[in-house]
C-alpha positions as CSV (number, residue, x, y, z in Angstrom):
1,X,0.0,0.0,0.0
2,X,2.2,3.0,-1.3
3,X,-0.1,5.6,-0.1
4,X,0.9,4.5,3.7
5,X,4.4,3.9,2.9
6,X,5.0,7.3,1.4
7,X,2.9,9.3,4.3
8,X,4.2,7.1,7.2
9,X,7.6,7.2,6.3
10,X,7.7,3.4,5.9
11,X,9.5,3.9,2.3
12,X,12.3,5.9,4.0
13,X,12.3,8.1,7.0
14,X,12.7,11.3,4.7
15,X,9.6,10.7,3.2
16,X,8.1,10.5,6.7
17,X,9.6,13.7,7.7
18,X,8.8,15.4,4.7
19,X,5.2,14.5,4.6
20,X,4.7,15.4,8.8
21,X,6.4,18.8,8.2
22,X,3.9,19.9,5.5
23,X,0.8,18.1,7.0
24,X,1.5,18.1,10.5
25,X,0.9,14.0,11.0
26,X,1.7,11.0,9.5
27,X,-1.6,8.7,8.2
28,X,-1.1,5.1,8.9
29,X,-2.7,2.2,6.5
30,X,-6.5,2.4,8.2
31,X,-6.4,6.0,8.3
32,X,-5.7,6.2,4.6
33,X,-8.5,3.4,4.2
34,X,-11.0,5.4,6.3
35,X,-10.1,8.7,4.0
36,X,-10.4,6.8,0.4
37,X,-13.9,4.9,1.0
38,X,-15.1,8.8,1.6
39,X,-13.6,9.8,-1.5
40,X,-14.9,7.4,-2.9
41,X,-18.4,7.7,-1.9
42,X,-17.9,11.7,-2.6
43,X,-16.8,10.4,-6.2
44,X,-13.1,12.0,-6.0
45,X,-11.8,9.0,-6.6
46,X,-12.7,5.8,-8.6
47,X,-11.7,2.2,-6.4
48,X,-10.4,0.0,-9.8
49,X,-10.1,-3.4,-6.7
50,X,-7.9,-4.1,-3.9
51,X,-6.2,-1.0,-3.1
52,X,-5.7,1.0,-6.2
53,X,-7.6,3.8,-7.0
54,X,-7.8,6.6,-9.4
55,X,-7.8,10.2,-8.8
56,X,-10.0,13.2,-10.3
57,X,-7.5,14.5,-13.1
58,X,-8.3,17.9,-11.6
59,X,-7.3,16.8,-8.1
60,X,-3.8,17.4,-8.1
61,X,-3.9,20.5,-9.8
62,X,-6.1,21.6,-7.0
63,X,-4.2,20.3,-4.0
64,X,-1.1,22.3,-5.6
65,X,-2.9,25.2,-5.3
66,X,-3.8,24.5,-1.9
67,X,-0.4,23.5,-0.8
68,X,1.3,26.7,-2.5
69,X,-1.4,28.8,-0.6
70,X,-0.6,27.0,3.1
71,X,3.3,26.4,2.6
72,X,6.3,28.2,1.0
73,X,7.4,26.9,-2.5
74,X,10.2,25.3,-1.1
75,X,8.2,23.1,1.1
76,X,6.0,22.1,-2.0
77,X,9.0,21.4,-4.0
78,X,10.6,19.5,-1.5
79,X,7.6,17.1,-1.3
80,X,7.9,17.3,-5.1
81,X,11.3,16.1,-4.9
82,X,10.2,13.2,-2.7
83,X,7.0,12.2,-4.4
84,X,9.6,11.8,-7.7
85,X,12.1,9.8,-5.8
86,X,8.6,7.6,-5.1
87,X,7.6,7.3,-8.7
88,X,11.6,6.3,-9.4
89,X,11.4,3.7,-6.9
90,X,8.1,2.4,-8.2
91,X,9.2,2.3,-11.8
92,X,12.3,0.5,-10.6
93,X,9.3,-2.0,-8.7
94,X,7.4,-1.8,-11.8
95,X,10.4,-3.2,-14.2
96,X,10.8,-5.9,-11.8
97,X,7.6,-7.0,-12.0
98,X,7.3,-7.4,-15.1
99,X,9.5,-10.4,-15.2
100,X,7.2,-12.2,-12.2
101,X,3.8,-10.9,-13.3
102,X,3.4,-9.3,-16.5
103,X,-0.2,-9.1,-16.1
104,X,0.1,-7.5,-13.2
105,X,2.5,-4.8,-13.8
106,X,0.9,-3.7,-17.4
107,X,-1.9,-3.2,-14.5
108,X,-0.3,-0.9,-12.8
109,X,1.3,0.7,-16.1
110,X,-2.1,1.5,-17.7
111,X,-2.8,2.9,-14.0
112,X,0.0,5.0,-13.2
113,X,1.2,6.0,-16.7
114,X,0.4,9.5,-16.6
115,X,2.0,9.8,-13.1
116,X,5.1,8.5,-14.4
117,X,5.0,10.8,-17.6
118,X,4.1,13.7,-15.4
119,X,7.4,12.2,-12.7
120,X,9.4,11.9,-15.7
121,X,8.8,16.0,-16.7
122,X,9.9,16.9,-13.4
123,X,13.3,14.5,-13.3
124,X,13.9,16.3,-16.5
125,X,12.7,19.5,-14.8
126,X,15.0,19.0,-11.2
127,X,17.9,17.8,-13.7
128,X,17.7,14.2,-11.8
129,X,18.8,12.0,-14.6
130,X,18.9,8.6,-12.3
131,X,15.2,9.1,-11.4
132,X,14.5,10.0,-15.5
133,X,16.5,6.7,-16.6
134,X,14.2,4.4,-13.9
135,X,11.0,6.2,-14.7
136,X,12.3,6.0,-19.0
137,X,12.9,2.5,-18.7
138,X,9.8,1.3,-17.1
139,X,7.7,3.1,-19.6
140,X,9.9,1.8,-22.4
141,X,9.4,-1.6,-21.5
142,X,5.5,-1.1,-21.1
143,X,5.5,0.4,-24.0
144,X,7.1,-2.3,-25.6
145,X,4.9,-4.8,-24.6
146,X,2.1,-2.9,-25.5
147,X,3.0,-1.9,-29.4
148,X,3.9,1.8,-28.6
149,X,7.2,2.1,-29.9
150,X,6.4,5.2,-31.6
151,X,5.8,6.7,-28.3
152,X,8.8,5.4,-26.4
153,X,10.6,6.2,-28.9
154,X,9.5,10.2,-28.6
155,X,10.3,10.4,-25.1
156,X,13.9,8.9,-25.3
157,X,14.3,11.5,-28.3
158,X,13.3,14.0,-25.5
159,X,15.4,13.3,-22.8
160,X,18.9,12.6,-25.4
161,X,18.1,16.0,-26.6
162,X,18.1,17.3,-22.9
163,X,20.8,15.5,-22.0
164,X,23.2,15.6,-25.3
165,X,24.9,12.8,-26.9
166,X,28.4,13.5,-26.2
167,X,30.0,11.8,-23.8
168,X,31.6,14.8,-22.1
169,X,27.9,16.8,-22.2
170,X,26.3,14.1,-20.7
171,X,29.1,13.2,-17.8
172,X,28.9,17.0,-17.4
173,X,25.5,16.3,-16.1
174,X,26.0,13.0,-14.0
Protein backbone atom coordinates (compact mmCIF):
# COMPACT_ATOMS: atom_id res chain seq x y z
CA UNK A 1 0.00 0.00 0.00
CA UNK A 2 2.16 3.05 -1.33
CA UNK A 3 -0.07 5.59 -0.08
CA UNK A 4 0.93 4.48 3.67
CA UNK A 5 4.43 3.92 2.91
CA UNK A 6 4.98 7.26 1.44
CA UNK A 7 2.87 9.28 4.31
CA UNK A 8 4.24 7.13 7.15
CA UNK A 9 7.58 7.22 6.25
CA UNK A 10 7.75 3.42 5.88
CA UNK A 11 9.49 3.93 2.28
CA UNK A 12 12.31 5.92 3.96
CA UNK A 13 12.34 8.09 7.02
CA UNK A 14 12.72 11.26 4.68
CA UNK A 15 9.65 10.73 3.16
CA UNK A 16 8.14 10.54 6.75
CA UNK A 17 9.59 13.74 7.68
CA UNK A 18 8.77 15.40 4.65
CA UNK A 19 5.24 14.50 4.63
CA UNK A 20 4.74 15.36 8.82
CA UNK A 21 6.37 18.75 8.24
CA UNK A 22 3.94 19.93 5.45
CA UNK A 23 0.83 18.10 6.97
CA UNK A 24 1.45 18.13 10.48
CA UNK A 25 0.87 14.04 10.97
CA UNK A 26 1.70 11.00 9.50
CA UNK A 27 -1.56 8.71 8.19
CA UNK A 28 -1.12 5.14 8.93
CA UNK A 29 -2.70 2.22 6.51
CA UNK A 30 -6.54 2.44 8.21
CA UNK A 31 -6.36 6.02 8.30
CA UNK A 32 -5.71 6.19 4.62
CA UNK A 33 -8.50 3.40 4.25
CA UNK A 34 -10.95 5.39 6.28
CA UNK A 35 -10.12 8.66 4.03
CA UNK A 36 -10.39 6.79 0.37
CA UNK A 37 -13.93 4.85 0.98
CA UNK A 38 -15.06 8.80 1.61
CA UNK A 39 -13.62 9.80 -1.48
CA UNK A 40 -14.90 7.39 -2.88
CA UNK A 41 -18.44 7.73 -1.88
CA UNK A 42 -17.94 11.73 -2.64
CA UNK A 43 -16.84 10.42 -6.17
CA UNK A 44 -13.07 12.02 -5.97
CA UNK A 45 -11.80 8.96 -6.57
CA UNK A 46 -12.67 5.75 -8.61
CA UNK A 47 -11.72 2.19 -6.44
CA UNK A 48 -10.39 0.00 -9.77
CA UNK A 49 -10.06 -3.36 -6.72
CA UNK A 50 -7.88 -4.06 -3.86
CA UNK A 51 -6.18 -1.00 -3.07
CA UNK A 52 -5.75 1.04 -6.15
CA UNK A 53 -7.60 3.80 -7.00
CA UNK A 54 -7.75 6.56 -9.35
CA UNK A 55 -7.82 10.19 -8.80
CA UNK A 56 -10.04 13.20 -10.32
CA UNK A 57 -7.53 14.46 -13.15
CA UNK A 58 -8.30 17.87 -11.65
CA UNK A 59 -7.34 16.84 -8.10
CA UNK A 60 -3.80 17.40 -8.09
CA UNK A 61 -3.89 20.46 -9.76
CA UNK A 62 -6.09 21.62 -7.00
CA UNK A 63 -4.22 20.34 -3.99
CA UNK A 64 -1.15 22.25 -5.60
CA UNK A 65 -2.91 25.19 -5.34
CA UNK A 66 -3.81 24.54 -1.95
CA UNK A 67 -0.43 23.47 -0.76
CA UNK A 68 1.29 26.72 -2.51
CA UNK A 69 -1.36 28.82 -0.56
CA UNK A 70 -0.61 26.96 3.13
CA UNK A 71 3.31 26.38 2.64
CA UNK A 72 6.25 28.19 0.97
CA UNK A 73 7.41 26.93 -2.46
CA UNK A 74 10.20 25.34 -1.13
CA UNK A 75 8.18 23.07 1.12
CA UNK A 76 5.97 22.07 -1.97
CA UNK A 77 8.95 21.40 -3.98
CA UNK A 78 10.61 19.48 -1.53
CA UNK A 79 7.65 17.07 -1.35
CA UNK A 80 7.86 17.27 -5.08
CA UNK A 81 11.32 16.10 -4.86
CA UNK A 82 10.20 13.22 -2.73
CA UNK A 83 6.98 12.25 -4.45
CA UNK A 84 9.58 11.83 -7.72
CA UNK A 85 12.09 9.78 -5.76
CA UNK A 86 8.62 7.62 -5.11
CA UNK A 87 7.65 7.26 -8.68
CA UNK A 88 11.56 6.32 -9.42
CA UNK A 89 11.36 3.75 -6.88
CA UNK A 90 8.14 2.44 -8.16
CA UNK A 91 9.16 2.28 -11.81
CA UNK A 92 12.34 0.55 -10.55
CA UNK A 93 9.30 -1.99 -8.65
CA UNK A 94 7.35 -1.81 -11.80
CA UNK A 95 10.39 -3.17 -14.16
CA UNK A 96 10.84 -5.91 -11.84
CA UNK A 97 7.56 -7.01 -12.04
CA UNK A 98 7.31 -7.43 -15.06
CA UNK A 99 9.49 -10.40 -15.21
CA UNK A 100 7.18 -12.17 -12.16
CA UNK A 101 3.79 -10.92 -13.30
CA UNK A 102 3.40 -9.26 -16.53
CA UNK A 103 -0.22 -9.07 -16.14
CA UNK A 104 0.07 -7.45 -13.17
CA UNK A 105 2.53 -4.81 -13.77
CA UNK A 106 0.90 -3.69 -17.41
CA UNK A 107 -1.87 -3.17 -14.47
CA UNK A 108 -0.31 -0.86 -12.81
CA UNK A 109 1.30 0.68 -16.12
CA UNK A 110 -2.08 1.50 -17.66
CA UNK A 111 -2.81 2.86 -14.00
CA UNK A 112 -0.04 5.02 -13.20
CA UNK A 113 1.20 5.96 -16.67
CA UNK A 114 0.37 9.48 -16.64
CA UNK A 115 2.05 9.80 -13.11
CA UNK A 116 5.07 8.52 -14.44
CA UNK A 117 4.98 10.77 -17.61
CA UNK A 118 4.06 13.67 -15.40
CA UNK A 119 7.38 12.24 -12.72
CA UNK A 120 9.38 11.93 -15.71
CA UNK A 121 8.83 15.97 -16.66
CA UNK A 122 9.90 16.86 -13.40
CA UNK A 123 13.27 14.48 -13.30
CA UNK A 124 13.89 16.27 -16.54
CA UNK A 125 12.66 19.53 -14.84
CA UNK A 126 14.97 18.95 -11.21
CA UNK A 127 17.90 17.80 -13.70
CA UNK A 128 17.65 14.21 -11.78
CA UNK A 129 18.84 12.02 -14.56
CA UNK A 130 18.90 8.65 -12.28
CA UNK A 131 15.17 9.07 -11.38
CA UNK A 132 14.53 9.97 -15.46
CA UNK A 133 16.52 6.67 -16.64
CA UNK A 134 14.15 4.43 -13.87
CA UNK A 135 10.98 6.19 -14.65
CA UNK A 136 12.30 6.00 -19.03
CA UNK A 137 12.86 2.47 -18.71
CA UNK A 138 9.79 1.27 -17.14
CA UNK A 139 7.73 3.11 -19.64
CA UNK A 140 9.92 1.81 -22.42
CA UNK A 141 9.45 -1.57 -21.50
CA UNK A 142 5.47 -1.14 -21.14
CA UNK A 143 5.46 0.42 -24.03
CA UNK A 144 7.08 -2.30 -25.65
CA UNK A 145 4.89 -4.84 -24.64
CA UNK A 146 2.06 -2.90 -25.51
CA UNK A 147 2.98 -1.86 -29.43
CA UNK A 148 3.90 1.76 -28.60
CA UNK A 149 7.18 2.09 -29.93
CA UNK A 150 6.39 5.21 -31.57
CA UNK A 151 5.84 6.70 -28.32
CA UNK A 152 8.77 5.38 -26.43
CA UNK A 153 10.62 6.24 -28.93
CA UNK A 154 9.47 10.23 -28.56
CA UNK A 155 10.26 10.41 -25.08
CA UNK A 156 13.89 8.89 -25.31
CA UNK A 157 14.34 11.51 -28.32
CA UNK A 158 13.29 13.98 -25.48
CA UNK A 159 15.36 13.27 -22.80
CA UNK A 160 18.88 12.56 -25.36
CA UNK A 161 18.09 15.98 -26.65
CA UNK A 162 18.13 17.30 -22.93
CA UNK A 163 20.76 15.48 -21.97
CA UNK A 164 23.18 15.57 -25.33
CA UNK A 165 24.89 12.79 -26.86
CA UNK A 166 28.39 13.48 -26.23
CA UNK A 167 29.98 11.85 -23.79
CA UNK A 168 31.60 14.79 -22.12
CA UNK A 169 27.92 16.81 -22.23
CA UNK A 170 26.34 14.05 -20.67
CA UNK A 171 29.08 13.23 -17.82
CA UNK A 172 28.90 16.98 -17.37
CA UNK A 173 25.49 16.29 -16.11
CA UNK A 174 25.99 13.00 -14.03
Amino acid sequence: FWLSGFSSGEAGEKFGQVYRAVFGENLQKVDWLNILKEATEASIIEHLGDTIYKIHPALPWYLRQQLSKQHPARVASELEKKLLNFYALLANDYEQTLISNAEMAMFVLKVEELNFLQNLRLAEHYQEWAYAQAILQALGEGYKRLGRKPEFKSLRERALYQIGTNLRDVKAKG
